[in-house]
N, C-alpha and C positions, 0 to 999 in steps of 0.2 A: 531329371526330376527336381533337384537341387534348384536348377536356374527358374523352373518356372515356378517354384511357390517362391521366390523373390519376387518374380515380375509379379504373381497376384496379391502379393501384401504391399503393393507401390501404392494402386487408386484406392486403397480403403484407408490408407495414412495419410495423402490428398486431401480426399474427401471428409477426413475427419478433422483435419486443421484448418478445411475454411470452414465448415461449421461452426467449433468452436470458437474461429476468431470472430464469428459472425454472431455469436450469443454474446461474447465477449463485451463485443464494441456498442451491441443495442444494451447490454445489462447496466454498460459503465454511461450511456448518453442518457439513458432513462433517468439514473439514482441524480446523473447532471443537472437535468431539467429537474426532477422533482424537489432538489434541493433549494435550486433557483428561484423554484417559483411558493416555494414554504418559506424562505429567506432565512433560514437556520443557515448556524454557522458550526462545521462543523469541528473545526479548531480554534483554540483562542490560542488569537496570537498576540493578545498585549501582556505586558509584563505585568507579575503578579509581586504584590507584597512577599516577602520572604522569611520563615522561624528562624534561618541561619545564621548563627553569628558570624559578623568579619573578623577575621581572624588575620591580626598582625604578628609579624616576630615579638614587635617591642611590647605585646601585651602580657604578663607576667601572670594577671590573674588566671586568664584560662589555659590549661593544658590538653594537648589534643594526643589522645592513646588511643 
């Protein structure tokens, strides 16, 4: 009894991970095209100005605690 509800939880764990992979891959080609073609970017990837100070050893004024 043991061995056959193994065998019958095999095609519904199958069947549930090509579905998934198959929402998966149209959800991710869609957001692809629709960004493509909005031309939004969805990261910036150029360097921004920065508040940080550089911070050398030989600088005396600032202390970093």
């Amino acid at each position: 009894m043991k061995f056959l509800k193994k065998i019958l939880q095999i095609p519904p764990f199958i069947i549930n991970t090509i579905l998934l992979s198959i929402v998966y891959f149209v959800g991710m080609g869609l957001s692809f095209i629709l960004h493509k073609f909005s031309k939004k970017k969805l990261f910036n990837l150029k360097k921004q100005k920065s508040y940080w100070i550089n911070y050398s050893k030989d600088n005396k004024f600032y202390r970093m605690y």
